[in-house]
Backbone as a ProteinNet text record, in pm:
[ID]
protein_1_A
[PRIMARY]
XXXXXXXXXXXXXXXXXXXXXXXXXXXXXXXXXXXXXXXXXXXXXXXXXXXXXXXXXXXXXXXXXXXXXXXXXXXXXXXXXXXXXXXXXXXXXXXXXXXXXXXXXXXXXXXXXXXXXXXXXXXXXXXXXXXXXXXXXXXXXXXXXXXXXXXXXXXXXXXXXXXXXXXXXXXXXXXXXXXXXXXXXXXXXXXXXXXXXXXXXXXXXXXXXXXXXX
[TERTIARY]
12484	12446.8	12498.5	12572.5	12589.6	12444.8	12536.1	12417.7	12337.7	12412.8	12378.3	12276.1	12310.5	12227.8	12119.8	12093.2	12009.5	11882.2	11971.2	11877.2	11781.9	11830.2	11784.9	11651.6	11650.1	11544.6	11451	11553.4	11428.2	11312.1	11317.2	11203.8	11119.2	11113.6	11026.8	10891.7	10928.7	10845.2	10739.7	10746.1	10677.5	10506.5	10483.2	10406.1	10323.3	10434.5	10344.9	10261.9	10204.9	10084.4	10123.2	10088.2	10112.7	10036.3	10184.2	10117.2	10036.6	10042.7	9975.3	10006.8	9848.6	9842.5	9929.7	9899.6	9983.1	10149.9	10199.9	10335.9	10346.9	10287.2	10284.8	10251.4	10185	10153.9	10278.6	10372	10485.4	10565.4	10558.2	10668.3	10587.2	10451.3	10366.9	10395	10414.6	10370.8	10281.6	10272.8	10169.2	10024.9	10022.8	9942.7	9876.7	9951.5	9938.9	9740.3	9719.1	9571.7	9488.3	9522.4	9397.6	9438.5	9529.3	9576.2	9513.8	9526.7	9443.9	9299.9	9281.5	9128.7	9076.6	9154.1	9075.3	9112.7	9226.5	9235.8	9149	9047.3	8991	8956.6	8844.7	8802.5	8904.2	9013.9	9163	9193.2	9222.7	9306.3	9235.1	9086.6	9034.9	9091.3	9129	9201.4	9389.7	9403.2	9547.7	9610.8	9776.8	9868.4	9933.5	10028	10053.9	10183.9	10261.1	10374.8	10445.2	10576.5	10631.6	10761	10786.2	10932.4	11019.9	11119	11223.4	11299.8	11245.9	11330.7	11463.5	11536.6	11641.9	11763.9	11754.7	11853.4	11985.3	12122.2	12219	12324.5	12426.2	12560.4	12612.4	12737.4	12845.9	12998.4	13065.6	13238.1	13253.8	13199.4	13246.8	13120.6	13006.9	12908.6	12849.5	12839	12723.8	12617.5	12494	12397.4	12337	12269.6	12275.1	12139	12074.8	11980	11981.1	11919.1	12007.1	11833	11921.4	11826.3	11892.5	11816.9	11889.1	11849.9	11920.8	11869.7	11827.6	11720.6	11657.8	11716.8	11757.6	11783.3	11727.5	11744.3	11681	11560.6	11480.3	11357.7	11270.2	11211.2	11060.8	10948	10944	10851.3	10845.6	10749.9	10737.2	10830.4	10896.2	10998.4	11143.7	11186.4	11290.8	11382.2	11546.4	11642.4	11554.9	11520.4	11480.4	11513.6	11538.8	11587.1	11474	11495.8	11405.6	11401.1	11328	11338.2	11360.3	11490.7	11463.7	11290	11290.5	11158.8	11045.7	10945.1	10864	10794.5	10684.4	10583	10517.3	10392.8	10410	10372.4	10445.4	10394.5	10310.1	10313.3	10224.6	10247.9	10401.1	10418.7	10497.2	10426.6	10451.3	10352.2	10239.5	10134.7	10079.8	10021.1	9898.9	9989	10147.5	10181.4	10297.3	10267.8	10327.7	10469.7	10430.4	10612.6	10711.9	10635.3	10731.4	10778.4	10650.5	10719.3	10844.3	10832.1	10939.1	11088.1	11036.3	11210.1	11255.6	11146.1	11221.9	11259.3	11259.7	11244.3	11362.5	11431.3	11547.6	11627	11603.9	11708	11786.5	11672.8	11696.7	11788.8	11719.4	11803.6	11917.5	11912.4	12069.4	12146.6	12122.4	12151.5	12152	12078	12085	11964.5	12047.9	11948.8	11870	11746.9	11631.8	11683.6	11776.5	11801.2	11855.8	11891.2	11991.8	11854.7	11737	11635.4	11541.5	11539.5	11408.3	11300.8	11183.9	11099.1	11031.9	11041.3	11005.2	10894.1	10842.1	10724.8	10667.1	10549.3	10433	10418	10469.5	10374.1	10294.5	10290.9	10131.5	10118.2	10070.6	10080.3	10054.8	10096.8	10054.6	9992.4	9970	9890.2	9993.5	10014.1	10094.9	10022	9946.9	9866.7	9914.8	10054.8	10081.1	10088	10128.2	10181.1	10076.8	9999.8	9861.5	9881.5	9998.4	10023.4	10016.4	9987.2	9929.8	10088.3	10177.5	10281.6	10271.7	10311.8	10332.4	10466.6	10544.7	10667.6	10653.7	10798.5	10806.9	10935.1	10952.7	11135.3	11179.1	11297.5	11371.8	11466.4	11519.1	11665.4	11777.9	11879	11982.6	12110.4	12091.1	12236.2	12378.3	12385.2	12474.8	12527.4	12689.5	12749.1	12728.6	12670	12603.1	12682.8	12715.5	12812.4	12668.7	12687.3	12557.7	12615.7	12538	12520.5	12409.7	12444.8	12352.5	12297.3	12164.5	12092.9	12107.7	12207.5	12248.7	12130.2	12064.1	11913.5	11807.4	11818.5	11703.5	11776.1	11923.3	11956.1	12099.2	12096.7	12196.2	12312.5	12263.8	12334.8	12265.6	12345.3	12367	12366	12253.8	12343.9	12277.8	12391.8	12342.8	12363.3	12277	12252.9	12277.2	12337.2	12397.8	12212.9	12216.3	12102.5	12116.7	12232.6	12238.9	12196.6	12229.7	12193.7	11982.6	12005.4	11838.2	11753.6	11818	11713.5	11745.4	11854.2	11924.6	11777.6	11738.5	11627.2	11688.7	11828.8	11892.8	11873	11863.2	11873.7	11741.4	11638.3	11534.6	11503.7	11429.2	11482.2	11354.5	11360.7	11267.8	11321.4	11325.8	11336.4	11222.4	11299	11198.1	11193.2	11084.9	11084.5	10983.3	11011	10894.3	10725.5	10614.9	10545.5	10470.9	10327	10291.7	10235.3	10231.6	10123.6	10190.8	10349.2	10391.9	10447.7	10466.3	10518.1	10634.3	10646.2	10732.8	10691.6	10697.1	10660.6	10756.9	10745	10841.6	10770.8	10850.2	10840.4	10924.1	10852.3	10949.6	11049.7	11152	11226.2	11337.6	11421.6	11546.7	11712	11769.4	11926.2	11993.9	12039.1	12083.8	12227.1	12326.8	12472.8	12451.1	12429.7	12381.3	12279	12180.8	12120.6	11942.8	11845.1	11744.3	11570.2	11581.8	11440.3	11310.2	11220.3	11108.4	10996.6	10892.9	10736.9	10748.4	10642.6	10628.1	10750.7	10857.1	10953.7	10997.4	11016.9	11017.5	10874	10747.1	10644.4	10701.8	10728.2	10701.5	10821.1	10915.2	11043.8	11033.4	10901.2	10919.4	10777.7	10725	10647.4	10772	10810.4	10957.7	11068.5	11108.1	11168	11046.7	10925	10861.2	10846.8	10825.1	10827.6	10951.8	11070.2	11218.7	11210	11166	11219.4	11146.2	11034.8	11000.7	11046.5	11137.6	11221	11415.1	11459.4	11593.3	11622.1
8774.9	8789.1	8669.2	8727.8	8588.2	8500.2	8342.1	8269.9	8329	8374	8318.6	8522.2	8608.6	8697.5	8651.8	8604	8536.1	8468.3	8382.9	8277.7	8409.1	8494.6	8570.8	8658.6	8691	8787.9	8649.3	8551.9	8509.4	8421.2	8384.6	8340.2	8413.1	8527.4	8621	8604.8	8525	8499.7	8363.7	8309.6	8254.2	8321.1	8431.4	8465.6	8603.7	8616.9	8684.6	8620.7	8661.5	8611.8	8578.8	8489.8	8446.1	8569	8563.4	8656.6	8568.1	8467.1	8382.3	8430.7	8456.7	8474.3	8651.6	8782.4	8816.9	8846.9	8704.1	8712.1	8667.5	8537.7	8483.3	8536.6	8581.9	8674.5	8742.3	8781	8877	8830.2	8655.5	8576.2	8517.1	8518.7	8420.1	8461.5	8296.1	8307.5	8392.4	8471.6	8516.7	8418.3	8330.4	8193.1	8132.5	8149.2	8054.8	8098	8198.2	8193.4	8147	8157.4	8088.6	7919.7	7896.6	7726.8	7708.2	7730	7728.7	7695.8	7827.3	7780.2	7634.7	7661.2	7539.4	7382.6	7417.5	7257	7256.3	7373	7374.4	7266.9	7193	7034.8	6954.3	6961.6	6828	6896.4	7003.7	7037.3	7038.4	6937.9	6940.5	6752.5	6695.8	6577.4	6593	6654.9	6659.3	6610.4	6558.3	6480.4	6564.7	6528.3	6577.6	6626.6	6685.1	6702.8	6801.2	6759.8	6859	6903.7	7042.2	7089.2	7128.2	7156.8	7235.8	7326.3	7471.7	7599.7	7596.3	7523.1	7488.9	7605.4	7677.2	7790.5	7719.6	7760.8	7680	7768.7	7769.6	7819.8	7735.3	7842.9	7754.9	7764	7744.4	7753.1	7880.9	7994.2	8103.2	8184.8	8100.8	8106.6	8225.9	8255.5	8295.3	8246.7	8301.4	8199.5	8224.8	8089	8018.1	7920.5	7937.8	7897.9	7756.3	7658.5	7488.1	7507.7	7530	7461.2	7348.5	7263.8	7146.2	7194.7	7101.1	7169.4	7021.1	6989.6	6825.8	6745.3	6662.4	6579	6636.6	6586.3	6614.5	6431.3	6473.3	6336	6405.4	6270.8	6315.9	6343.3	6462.3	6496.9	6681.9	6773.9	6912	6985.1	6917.5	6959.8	6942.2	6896.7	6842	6963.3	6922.1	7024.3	7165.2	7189.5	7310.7	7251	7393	7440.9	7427.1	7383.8	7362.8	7368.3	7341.8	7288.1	7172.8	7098.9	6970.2	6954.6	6825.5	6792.5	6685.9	6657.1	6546.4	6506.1	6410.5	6331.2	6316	6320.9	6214.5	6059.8	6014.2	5855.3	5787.1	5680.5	5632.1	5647.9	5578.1	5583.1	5717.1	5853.4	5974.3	6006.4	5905.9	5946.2	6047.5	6082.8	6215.7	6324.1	6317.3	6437.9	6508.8	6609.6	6690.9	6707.5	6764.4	6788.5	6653.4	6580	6467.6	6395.3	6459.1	6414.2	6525.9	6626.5	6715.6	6688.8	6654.8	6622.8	6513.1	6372.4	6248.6	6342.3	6425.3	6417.9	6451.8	6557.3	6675.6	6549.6	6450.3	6359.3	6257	6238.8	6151.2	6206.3	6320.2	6375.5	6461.9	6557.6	6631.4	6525.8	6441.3	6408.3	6489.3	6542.1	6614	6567.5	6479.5	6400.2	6486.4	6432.4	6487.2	6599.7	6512	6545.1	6687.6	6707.9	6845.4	6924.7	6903.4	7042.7	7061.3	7140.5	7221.9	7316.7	7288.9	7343	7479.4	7582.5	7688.5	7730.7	7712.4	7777.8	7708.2	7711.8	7649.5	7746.5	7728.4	7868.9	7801.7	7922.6	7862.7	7735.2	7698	7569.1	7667.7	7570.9	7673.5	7522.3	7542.8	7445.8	7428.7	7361.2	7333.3	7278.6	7350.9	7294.2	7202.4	7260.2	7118.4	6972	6973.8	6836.1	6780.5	6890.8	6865.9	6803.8	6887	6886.8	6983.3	6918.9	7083.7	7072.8	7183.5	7161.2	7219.1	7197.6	7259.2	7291.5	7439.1	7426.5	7460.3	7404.1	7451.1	7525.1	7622	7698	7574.3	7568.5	7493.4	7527.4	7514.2	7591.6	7438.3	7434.3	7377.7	7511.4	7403.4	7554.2	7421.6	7335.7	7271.9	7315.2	7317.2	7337.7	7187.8	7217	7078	7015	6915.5	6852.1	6747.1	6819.7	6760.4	6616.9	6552.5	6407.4	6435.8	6444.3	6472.6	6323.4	6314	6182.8	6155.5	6097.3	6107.2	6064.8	5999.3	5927.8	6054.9	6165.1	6242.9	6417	6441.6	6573.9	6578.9	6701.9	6688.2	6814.8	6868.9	6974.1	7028.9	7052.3	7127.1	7263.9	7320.6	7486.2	7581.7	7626	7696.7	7846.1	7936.8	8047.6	8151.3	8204.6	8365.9	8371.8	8412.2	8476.1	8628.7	8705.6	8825.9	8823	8760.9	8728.3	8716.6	8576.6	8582.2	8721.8	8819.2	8909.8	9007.4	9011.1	9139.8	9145.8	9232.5	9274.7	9259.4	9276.9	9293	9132	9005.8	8891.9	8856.1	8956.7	8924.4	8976.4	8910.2	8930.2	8887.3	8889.9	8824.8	8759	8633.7	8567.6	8505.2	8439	8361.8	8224.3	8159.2	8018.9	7963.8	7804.2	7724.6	7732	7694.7	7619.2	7510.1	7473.7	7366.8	7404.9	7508.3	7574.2	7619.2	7518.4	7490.8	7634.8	7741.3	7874.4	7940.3	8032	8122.2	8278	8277.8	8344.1	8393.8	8522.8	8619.8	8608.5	8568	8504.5	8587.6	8643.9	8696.6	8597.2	8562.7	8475.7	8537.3	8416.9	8502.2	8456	8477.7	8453.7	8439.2	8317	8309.4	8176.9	8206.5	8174.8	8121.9	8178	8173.4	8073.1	8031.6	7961.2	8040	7972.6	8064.6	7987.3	8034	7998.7	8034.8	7996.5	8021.9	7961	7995.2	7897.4	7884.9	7778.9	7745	7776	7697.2	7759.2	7923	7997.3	8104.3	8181.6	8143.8	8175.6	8158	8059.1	8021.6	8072.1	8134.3	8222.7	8292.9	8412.4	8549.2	8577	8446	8451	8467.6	8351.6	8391.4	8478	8514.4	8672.1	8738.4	8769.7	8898.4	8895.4	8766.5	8733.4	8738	8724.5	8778.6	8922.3	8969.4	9117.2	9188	9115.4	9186.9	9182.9	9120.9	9043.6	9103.4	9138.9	9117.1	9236.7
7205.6	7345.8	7424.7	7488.1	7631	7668.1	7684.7	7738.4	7867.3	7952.4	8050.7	8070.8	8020.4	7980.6	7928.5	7779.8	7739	7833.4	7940.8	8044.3	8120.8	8138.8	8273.5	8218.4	8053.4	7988.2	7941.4	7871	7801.6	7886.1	8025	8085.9	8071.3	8050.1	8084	7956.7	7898.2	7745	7828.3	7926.7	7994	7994.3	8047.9	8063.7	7957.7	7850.5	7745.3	7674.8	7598	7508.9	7379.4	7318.4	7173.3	7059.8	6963.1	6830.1	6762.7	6708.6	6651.6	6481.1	6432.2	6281	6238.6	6351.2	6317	6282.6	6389.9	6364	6214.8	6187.7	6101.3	5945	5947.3	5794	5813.4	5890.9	5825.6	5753.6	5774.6	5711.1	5552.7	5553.1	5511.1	5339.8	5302.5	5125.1	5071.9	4989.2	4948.2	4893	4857	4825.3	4954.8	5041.6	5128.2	5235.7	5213.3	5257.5	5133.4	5058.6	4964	4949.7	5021.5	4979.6	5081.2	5200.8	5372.8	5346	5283.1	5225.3	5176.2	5067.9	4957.1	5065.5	5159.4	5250.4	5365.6	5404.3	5554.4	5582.7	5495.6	5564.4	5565.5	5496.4	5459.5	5595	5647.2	5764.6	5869.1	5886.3	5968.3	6084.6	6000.3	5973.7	5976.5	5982.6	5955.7	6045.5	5937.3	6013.4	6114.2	6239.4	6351.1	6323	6409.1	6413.6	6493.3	6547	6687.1	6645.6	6635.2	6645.2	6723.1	6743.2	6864.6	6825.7	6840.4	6882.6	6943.4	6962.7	7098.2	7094.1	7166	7180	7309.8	7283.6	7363.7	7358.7	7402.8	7438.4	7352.2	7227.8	7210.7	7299.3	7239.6	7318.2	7373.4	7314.7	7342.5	7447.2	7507.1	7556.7	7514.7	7341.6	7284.8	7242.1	7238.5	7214.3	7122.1	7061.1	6877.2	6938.6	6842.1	6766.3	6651.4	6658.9	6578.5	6464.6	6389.2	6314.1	6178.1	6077.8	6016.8	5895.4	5778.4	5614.6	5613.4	5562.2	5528.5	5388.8	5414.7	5287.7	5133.6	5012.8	4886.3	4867.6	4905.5	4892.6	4814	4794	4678.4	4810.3	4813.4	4853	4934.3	4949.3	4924.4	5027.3	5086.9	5202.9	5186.5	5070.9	5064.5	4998.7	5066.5	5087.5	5148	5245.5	5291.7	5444	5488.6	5608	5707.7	5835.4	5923.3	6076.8	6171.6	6312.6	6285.1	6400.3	6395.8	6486.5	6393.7	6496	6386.2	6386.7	6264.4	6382.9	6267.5	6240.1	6407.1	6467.9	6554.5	6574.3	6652.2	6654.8	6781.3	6785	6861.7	7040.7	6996.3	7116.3	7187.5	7124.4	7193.9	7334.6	7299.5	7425.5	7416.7	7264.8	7243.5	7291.9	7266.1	7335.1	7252	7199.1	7071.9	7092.9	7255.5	7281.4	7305.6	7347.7	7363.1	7218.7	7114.9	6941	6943.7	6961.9	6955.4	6929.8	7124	7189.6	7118.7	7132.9	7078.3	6915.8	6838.5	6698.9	6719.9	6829.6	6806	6884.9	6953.8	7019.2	6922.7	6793.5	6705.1	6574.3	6518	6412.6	6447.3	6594.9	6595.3	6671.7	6792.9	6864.2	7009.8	7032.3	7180.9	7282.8	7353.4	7461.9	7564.1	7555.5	7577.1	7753.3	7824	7979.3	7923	7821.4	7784.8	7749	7743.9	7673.6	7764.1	7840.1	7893.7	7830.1	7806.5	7730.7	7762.8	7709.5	7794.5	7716.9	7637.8	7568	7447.1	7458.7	7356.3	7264.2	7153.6	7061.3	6941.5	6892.7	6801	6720	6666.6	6612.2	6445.5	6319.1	6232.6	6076.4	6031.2	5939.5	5804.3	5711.4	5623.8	5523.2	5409.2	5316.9	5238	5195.8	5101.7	5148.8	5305.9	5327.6	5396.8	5423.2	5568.9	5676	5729.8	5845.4	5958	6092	6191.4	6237.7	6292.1	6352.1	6460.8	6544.5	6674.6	6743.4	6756	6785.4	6911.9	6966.8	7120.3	7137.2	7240.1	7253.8	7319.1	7336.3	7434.4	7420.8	7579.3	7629.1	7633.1	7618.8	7679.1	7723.4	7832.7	7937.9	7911.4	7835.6	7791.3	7658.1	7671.4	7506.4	7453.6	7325.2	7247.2	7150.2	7150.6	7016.6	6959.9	6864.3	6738.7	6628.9	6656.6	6603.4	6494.2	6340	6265.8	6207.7	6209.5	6165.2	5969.7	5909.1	5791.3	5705	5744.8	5683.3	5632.4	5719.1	5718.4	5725.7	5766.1	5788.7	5736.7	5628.9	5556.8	5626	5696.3	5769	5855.2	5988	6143.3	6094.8	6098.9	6119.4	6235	6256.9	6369	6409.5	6441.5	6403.3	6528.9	6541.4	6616.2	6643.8	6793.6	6800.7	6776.1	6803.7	6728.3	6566.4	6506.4	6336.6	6307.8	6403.5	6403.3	6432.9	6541.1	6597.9	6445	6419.7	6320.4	6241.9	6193.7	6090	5974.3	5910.1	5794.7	5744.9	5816	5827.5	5780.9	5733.2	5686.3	5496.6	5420.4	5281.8	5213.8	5073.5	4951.5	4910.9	4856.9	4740.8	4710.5	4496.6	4475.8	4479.2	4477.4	4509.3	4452.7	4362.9	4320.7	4407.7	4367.4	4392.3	4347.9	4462.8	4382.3	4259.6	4237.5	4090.2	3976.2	4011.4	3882.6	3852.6	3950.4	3912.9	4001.8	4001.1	4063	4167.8	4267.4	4309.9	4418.5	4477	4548.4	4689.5	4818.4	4917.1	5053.9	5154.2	5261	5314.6	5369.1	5410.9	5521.8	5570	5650.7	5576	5600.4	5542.6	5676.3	5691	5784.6	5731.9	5707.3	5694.3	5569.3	5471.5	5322.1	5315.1	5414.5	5383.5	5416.3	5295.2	5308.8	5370.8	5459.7	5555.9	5509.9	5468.4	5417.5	5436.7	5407.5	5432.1	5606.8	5607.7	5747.3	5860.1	5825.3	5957.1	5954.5	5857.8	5860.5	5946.6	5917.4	5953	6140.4	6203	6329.5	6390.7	6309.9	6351.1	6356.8	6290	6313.1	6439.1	6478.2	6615.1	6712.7	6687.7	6800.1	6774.6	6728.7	6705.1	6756.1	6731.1	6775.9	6893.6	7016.6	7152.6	7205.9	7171.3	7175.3	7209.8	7103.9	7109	7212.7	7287.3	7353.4	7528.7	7512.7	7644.1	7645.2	7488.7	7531.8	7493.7
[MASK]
++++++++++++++++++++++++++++++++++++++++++++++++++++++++++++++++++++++++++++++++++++++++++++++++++++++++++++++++++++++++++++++++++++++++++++++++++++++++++++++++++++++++++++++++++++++++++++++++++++++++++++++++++++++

């Protein structure tokens, strides 16, 4: 879809209503409500954190979707596909989105003046890491040359919003957990690379608020 098509439907997600838990169970681990469970009081405490949706025009002013694959670290996130976006800190000012932007300014490189924020959606909980996340859409009407943060993002990829909406772009595989097993997981495929858990969860909120606009 053309950007500038794109600009003219997707405001319109301004004023719909959030799916919340049912977008989310379409993507959701099978495990993942009984892990919710056993953390309710740990996730009553939980660490913070802000992501960015950022949809943009490339060269050919089709519009793509950025998301990053994370480094290989010791710890339950590592090499998996994501929003840019992390932790928040102090000096965000109690303010999720502003962890966001600084997160997506720091690891792709796309300065904050380039992202307009168009929508709050659900926040969703992360048992293993106990973290609440909170993603936001954001538009840039700028073609973006990405500065990848080598410390923390091992690859730029960036996704056809035709691909994202495609239904075929949605799949099973299997994947570790913490319970030491194997288990069969909804996910998306998106340029051989496979989206799952939490960001998958907060992608098929936005795909389902998409589709009801374009």
């Amino acid at each position: 879809m053309l950007f500038n098509t794109f600009l003219e439907s997707v405001v319109k997600i301004k004023h719909l209503e959030l799916f919340g838990e049912d977008s989310h169970a379409k993507m959701s681990p099978p495990y993942r409500l009984e892990l919710a469970e056993k953390m309710k009081k740990k996730s009553k405490a939980a660490k913070r954190a802000g992501v960015m949706a950022l949809f943009y025009p490339n060269t050919n002013d089709e519009t793509h979707l950025v998301l990053i694959l994370r480094k290989t670290y010791k710890g339950v996130h590592s090499a998996q596909v994501g929003f840019p976006g992390g932790k928040y800190e102090d000096n965000d000012n109690n303010d999720l989105m502003e962890t966001a932007i600084r997160e997506t300014e720091e690891e792709i490189g796309v300065s904050r003046t380039h992202i307009d924020v168009l929508k709050t959606m659900s926040p969703i909980y992360i048992p293993p890491s106990n973290f609440m996340v909170h993603p936001y859409i954001g538009i840039s009407k700028e073609y973006l040359i990405f500065t990848k943060q080598d410390e923390e993002v091992e690859e730029i990829i960036e996704v056809k919003l035709a691909d994202f909406l495609n239904d075929n772009s949605t799949i099973t595989t299997t994947v570790p957990t913490s319970f030491d097993e194997h288990v069969d997981v909804p996910a998306f495929k998106f340029n051989g690379h496979i989206v799952w858990g939490a960001t998958a969860m907060m992608l098929g909120e936005i795909k389902d608020l998409l589709k009801q606009v374009l």
